[in-house]
N, C-alpha and C positions, 0 to 999 in steps of 0.2 A: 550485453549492456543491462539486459533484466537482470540476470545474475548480483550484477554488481549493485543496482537501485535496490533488489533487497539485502542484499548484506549493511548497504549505510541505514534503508530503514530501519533493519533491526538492531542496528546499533546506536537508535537512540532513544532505545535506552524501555523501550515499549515490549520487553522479551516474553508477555501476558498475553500482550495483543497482537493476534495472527493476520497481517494482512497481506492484502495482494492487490500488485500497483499495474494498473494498465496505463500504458498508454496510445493514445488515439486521437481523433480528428478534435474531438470533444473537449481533449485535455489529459490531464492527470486524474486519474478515477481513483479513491481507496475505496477499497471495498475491508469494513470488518467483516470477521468470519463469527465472532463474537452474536453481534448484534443485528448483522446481513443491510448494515445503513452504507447504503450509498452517496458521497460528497465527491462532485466537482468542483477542483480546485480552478 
């Protein structure tokens, strides 16, 4: 399932921006690798 949530993030279209999607109790976390900001969605 994680597999699959990064294949659709990177296919929109963001191929610059490296991220990586957790999820957890919290929610949806992106984490850039870029800039290390972390947003709860």
């Amino acid at each position: 399932e994680l597999k699959n949530r990064k294949s659709i993030f990177r296919k929109t279209g963001k191929k610059s921006v490296k991220a990586i999607l957790w999820v957890s109790a919290d929610g949806l976390r992106v984490v850039d690798d870029k800039t290390k900001e972390e947003s709860v969605a």
